[in-house]
N, C-alpha and C positions, 0 to 999 in steps of 0.2 A: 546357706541362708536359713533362717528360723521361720517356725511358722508364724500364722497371723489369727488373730480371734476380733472378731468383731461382736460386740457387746451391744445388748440395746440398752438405753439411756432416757432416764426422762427429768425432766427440773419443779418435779412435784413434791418432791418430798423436801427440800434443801433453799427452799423461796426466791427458785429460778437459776441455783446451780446445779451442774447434772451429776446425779447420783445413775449409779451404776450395780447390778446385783454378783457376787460373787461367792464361791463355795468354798467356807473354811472347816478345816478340821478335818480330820480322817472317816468324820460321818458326813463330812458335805454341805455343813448347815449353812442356810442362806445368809450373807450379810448385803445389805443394800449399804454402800460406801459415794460420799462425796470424791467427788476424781478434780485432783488438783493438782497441776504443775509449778503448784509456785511453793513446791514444797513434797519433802521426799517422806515423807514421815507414814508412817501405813497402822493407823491405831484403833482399836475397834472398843466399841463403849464395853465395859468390864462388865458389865449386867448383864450383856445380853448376848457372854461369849463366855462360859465354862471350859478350861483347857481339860482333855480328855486323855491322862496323861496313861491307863491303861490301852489306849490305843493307837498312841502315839504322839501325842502331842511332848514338846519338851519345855520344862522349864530352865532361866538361864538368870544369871546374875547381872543383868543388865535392865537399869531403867532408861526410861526416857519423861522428860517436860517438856510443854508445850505452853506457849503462849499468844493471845492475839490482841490484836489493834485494839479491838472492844471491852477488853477485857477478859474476855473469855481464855480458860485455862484449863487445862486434864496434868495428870504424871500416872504412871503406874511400871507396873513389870513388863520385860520385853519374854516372848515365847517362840520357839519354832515348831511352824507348823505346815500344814499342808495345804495350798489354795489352789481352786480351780476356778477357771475363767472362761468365757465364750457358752455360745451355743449348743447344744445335745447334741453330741454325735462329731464335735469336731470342738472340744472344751480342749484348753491348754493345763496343763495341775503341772505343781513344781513344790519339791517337800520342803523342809528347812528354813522357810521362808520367817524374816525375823518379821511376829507384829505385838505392837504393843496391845496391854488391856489396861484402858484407863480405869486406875479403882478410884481416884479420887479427880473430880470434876466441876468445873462451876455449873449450876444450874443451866439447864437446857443448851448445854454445850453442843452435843450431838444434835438436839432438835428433834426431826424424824424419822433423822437417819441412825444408822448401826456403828459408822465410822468416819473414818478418811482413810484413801489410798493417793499420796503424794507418790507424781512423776517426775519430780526436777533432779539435778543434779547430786550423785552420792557425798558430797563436801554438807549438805543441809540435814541430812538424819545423823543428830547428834545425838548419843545416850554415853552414861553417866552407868559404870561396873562399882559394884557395890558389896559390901564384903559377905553377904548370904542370900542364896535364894532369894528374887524378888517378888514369886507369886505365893512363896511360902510366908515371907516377910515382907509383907507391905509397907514401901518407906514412902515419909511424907515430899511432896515435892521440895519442901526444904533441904531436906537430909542426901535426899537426889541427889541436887544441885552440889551438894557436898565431897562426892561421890570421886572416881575418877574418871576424868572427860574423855570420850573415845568415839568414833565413828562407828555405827554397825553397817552394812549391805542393806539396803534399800530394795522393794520388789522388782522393778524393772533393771537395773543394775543385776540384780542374781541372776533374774532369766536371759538375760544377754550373755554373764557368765558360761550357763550351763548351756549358752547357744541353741537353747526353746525359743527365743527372740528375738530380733533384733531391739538395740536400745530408739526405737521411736513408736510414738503415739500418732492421731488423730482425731480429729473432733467434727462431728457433723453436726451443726446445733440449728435450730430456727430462732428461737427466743433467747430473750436471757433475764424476761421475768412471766410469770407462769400465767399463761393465758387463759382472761375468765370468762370468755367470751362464750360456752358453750354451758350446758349441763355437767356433764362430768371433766373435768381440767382434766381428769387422770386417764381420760381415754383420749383426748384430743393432739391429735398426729402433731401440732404445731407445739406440743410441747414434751416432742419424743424425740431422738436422734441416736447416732449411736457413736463409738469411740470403737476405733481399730486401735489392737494393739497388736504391733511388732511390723506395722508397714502403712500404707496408706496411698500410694500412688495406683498401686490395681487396681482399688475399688473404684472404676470409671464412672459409675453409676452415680457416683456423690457429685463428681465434678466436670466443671468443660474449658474448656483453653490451656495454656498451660500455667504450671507454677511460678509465682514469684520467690524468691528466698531471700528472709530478712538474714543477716550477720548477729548471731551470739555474740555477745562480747566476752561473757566470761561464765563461767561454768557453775554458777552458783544455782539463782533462777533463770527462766531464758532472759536474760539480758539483751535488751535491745536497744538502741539508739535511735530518737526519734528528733528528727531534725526539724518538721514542720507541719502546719494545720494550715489547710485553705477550709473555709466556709466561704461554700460557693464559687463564683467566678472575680471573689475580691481576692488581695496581693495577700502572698505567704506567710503567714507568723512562725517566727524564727521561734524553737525550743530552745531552751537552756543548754549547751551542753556538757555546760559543766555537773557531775551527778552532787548530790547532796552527800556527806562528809559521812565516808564511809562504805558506800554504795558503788558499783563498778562499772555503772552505767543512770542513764537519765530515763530508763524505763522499763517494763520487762511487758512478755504479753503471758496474760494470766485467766488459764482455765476456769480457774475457781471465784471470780470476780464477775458478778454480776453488773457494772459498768465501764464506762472506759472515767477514771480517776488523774482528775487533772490538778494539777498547782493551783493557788490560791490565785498567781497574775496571768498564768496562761489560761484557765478558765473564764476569768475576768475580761481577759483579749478576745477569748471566743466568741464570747456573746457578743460581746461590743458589735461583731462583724454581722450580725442577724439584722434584720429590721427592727424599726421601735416596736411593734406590737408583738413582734415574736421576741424582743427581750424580757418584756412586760410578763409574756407568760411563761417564759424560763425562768425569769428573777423569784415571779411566784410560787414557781413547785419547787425549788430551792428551800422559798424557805419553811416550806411543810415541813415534818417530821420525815409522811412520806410524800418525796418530790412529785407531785401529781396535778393535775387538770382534769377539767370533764374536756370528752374527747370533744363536744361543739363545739370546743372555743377553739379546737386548730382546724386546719387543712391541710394534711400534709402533703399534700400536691403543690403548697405552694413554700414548702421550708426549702433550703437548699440542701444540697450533698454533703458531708465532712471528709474533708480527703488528709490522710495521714502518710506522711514520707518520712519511710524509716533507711537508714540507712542497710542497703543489701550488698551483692557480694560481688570483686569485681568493679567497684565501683559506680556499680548501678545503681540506680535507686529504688526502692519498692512502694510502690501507690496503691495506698489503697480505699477505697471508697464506702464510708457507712452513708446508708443510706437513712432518711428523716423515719420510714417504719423500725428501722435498729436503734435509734437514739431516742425516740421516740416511742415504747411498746405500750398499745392501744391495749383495751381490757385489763390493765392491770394499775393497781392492787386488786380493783375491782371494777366488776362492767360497767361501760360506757368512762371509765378513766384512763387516762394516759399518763403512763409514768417516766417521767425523765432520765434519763439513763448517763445523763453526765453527771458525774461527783464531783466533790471540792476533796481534794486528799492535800498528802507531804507537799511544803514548796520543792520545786526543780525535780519531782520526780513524776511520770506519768504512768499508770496501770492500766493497760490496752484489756481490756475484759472480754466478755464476749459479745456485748455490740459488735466489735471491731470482729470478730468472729463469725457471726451471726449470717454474715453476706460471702461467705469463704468457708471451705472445707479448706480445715488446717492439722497440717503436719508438722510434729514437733522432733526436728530429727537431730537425735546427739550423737549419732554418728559421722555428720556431713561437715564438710572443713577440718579435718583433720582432729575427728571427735570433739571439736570444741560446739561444735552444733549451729544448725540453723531453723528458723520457721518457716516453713513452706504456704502461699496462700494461692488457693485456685477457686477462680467463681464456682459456686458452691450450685447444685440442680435445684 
């Protein structure tokens, strides 16, 4: 069995997704990384990461590109190098490890942070061998793209290889947008947590009862099947379950997702099941820029619970319950506001983010089921 590194985490730097600090390069140097599951990809901004090839670092003939929803986009050279993870005194390091250095980036791509460290499945780091040197010769994300397509080894994939870890994560979060409710955001416990890596059921201390476990569908991101929404003690709204054309399921749950991202008619269903004044003021922070209220105008004592039943394993079902302070996070953008934590995404697909997280210590385990993997969720301390 491999060992386990638990990382402290906070969602200050990433506007409510959790970054995480980790040591690259055969000097050590600190990168704070966004920690994503919906995506294997390990790329660190090119500026703020010099490969140190007299000490070890290598260069390699492979790039990688990146693209997202928003538009935001990086490419650059892939490198092998040395990272270390965890704690002083009980850190995990593991050499060879492929990361990229974006040298070319859209504007405030990174943001605050140094990078991304994607945990999903090794089928999603995709890079593109190229006929010279890519840190010596920088090619454009075009010529990339041109390149010849190939898979490299993803970081939690290699330490699983070399048997330093097992292939599963965890997530211990409170928030999942950054709490301004005090003087300093960056010292406030409610917007720290931390991510185990290579185990998660030890750490007793995060959680109490026992685990549910959703069923992966397929090995991409975690893929999940989500069958139904109760808002409150009204009757079940059926999900889709047909997925959208292309997609190998109707949902996944996503680390790096600051909401839970619903359909344009299943969203539309949700609400509907609230009361008239509590639609009034979800219709409203919708259609802000950012989905917000002054916190006066709720009581969350009187919203109801949102209950998600995904398909688990066995043919049991998994329930799980966000609560109105998880869909709901008070303080934010800014004090005394409340920010909505439902989105409007893809039709027929839903992205379970970390509201749905927020109320559970979760295990993301691609070992279980016969390596096709499962989510593990336990009320969280």
């Amino acid at each position: 069995m491999g060992r386990v590194a638990r990382i402290p985490i906070t969602n200050v730097h990433a506007d409510g997704a959790y970054t995480g600090s980790i040591l690259v390069g055969p000097r050590q140097q600190p990168m704070n990384v966004l920690l994503d599951s919906g995506s294997a990809v390990f790329a660190l901004d090119g500026r703020k990461y010099q490969p140190d090839l007299a000490a070890g670092d290598r260069t390699t003939r492979f790039a990688q590109y990146m693209s997202y929803s928003d538009g935001a986009h990086w490419s650059g050279g892939v490198i092998k190098t040395t990272v270390a993870v965890g704690r002083s005194g009980k850190r995990i390091t593991a050499e060879n490890i492929n990361v990229a250095l974006a040298a070319e980036q859209t504007r405030g791509m990174f943001g605050l942070t140094d990078g991304i460290l994607g945990l999903a499945y090794a089928p999603l780091d995709e890079a593109w061998e190229m006929p010279k040197d890519t840190t010596a010769n920088p090619y454009s994300s075009t010529r990339i793209r041109a390149g010849r397509y190939t898979q490299i080894t993803p970081y939690l994939r290699h330490l699983d290889q070399l048997k330093v870890v097992s292939d599963i994560f965890a997530f211990y979060t409170l928030r999942s947008c950054i709490h301004q409710g005090t003087r300093n955001p960056a010292e406030d416990p409610l917007n720290q947590g931390w991510m185990v890596l290579g185990g998660g059921a030890q750490c007793r201390e995060f959680y109490t009862g026992k685990f549910q476990a959703a069923k992966v569908l397929a090995e991409q991101w975690y893929n999940t099947n989500l069958k139904a929404i109760i808002v409150g003690d009204t009757p079940p709204l059926s999900a889709h379950q047909q997925p959208p054309h292309g997609y190998p399921s109707n949902s996944i749950v996503d680390s790096g997702t600051t909401s839970i991202d619903l359909g344009p008619l299943l969203l539309k269903a949700v609400i509907s099941r609230f009361k008239p004044d509590q639609q009034r003021l979800m219709q409203a922070a919708l259609g802000r820029k950012k989905p917000c209220v002054p916190m006066e105008a709720l009581n969350l004592r009187n919203w109801p619970d949102l209950t998600f039943i995904l398909q688990g394993l066995d043919r049991t079902d998994v329930v799980l319950k966000v609560r109105p302070r998880d869909y709901w996070q008070v303080h934010a953008p800014k004090p005394g506001l409340a920010q909505l934590a439902l989105t409007q995404g893809e039709p027929g697909f839903a992205i379970l983010g970390l509201p749905l997280m927020n109320g559970y210590f979760t295990i993301f385990d691609g070992e279980a089921d016969n390596d096709r993997g499962v989510v593990k969720f336990a009320t969280r301390t």
